[in-house]
N, C-alpha and C positions, 0 to 999 in steps of 0.2 A: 586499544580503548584508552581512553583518555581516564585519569583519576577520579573525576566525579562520577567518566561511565560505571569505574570499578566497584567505587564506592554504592552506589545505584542498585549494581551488579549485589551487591553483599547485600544490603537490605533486602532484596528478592527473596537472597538463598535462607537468610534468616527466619523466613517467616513459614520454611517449609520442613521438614521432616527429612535427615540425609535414609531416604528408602527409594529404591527403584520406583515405588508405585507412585511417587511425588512425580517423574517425568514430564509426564504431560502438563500437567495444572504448573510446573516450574516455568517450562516453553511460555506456556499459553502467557503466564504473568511476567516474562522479560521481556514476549513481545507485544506486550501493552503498551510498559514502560517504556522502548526504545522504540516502538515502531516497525520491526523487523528481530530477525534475531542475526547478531553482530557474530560473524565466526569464532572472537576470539572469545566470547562468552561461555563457546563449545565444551571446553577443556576443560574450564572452570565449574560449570555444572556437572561435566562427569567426575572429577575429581571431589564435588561438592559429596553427589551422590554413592562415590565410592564403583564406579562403572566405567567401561572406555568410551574414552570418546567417538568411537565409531557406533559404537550403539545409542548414543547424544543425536547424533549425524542422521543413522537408518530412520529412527524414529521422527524427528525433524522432517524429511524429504518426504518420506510413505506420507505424512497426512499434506494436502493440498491449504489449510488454512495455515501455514506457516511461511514465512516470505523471508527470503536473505538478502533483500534489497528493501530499503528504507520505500515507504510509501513517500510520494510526493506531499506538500502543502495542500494540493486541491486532486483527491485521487478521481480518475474519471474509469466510471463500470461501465460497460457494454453488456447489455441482456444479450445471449445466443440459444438461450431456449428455442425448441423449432419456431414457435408464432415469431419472435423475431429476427429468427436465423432467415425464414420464407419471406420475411418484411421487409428485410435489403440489412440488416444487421452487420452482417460483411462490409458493407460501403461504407457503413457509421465508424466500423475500425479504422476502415481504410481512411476515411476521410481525417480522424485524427491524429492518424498518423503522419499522415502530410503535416496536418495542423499545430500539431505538437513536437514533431523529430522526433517520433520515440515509437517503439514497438510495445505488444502486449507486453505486462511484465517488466517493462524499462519504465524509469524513474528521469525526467529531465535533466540535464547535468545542473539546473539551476536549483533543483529542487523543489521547484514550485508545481509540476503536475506528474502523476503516474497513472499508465494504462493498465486496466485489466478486463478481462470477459469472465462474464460468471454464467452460471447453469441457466438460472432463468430465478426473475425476481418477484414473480404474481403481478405481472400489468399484462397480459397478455392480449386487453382486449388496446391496449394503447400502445402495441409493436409499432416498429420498432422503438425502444425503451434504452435511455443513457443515464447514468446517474453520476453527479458531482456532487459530492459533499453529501447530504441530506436531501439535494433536490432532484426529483426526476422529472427529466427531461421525454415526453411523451411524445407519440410519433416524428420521430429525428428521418431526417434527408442528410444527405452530407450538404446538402447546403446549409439546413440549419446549425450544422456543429461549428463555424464557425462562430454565429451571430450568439450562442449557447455557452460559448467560453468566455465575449466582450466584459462581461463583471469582471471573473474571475485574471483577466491581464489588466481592467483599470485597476481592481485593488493593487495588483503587484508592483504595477505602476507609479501608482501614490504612495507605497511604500518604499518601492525605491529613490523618490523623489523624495521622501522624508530623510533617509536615510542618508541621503547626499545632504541634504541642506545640513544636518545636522554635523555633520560631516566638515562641514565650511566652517563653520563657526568655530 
């Protein structure tokens, strides 16, 4: 972890109580703040709360809302609830996977997109169902998951265009 993470890292533990029963509400507020929860933070939280770090770990992995890879810039959900597991759901993965290089769970090495499947999100009558950012994406084809990400690579695009010019000067 870099010094600001650490520093970051200490305002969390600050604001909590060193007791076991702080665990969860600890996790849940580092991976706010970071995105994920960073391994080396592990130790530190057990040592914060006076517990081992394997018990930091157990607890982290048992619950599914916890990630140890950084979501992307623009994270993209897959509904697999049955209505849109039965709707072609499968294809919508598969199709982003091609489209992005990256598996459920995988984070782009650029950091701009991350895949995941979630239980089911209440669109069931608009199977199969994709969501990026805030917006969903309602009856998806793998053909439309291409034409479904075109914003989300111009913005990257124009930012990396900024970033270069800016870069020149």
């Amino acid at each position: 972890m870099t010094v600001k993470e650490k520093e970051q890292l200490a305002l969390i533990l600050d604001k909590h109580e060193k007791n076991r029963e702080e665990l969860i509400s600890l996790l849940q507020d580092v991976q706010r703040e970071f995105r994920y929860l960073p391994k080396e933070a592990m130790p530190e939280i057990a040592h914060f709360l006076g517990i081992k770090a394997v018990e930091v770990w157990g607890v982290a992995t048992f619950y599914n809302q916890f990630r140890f890879v950084p979501l992307g810039k623009h994270p993209v959900k897959v509904c697999m609830g049955t209505a849109c597991h039965l709707a072609g759901g499968k294809l919508i993965l598969e199709a982003l996977e091609r489209e992005l290089n990256i598996k459920v769970g995988e984070t782009s090495e650029d950091g701009n997109f991350s895949m995941e499947r979630v239980a089911c999100i209440g669109c069931c009558m608009l199977a199969p169902v994709m969501i990026t950012g805030e917006r969903i994406y309602p009856k998806m084809t793998p053909f439309k998951v291409e034409e479904a990400l075109i914003p989300y690579k111009q913005e990257i695009q124009k930012e990396t265009e900024a970033a270069d010019s800016t870069n020149d000067k």
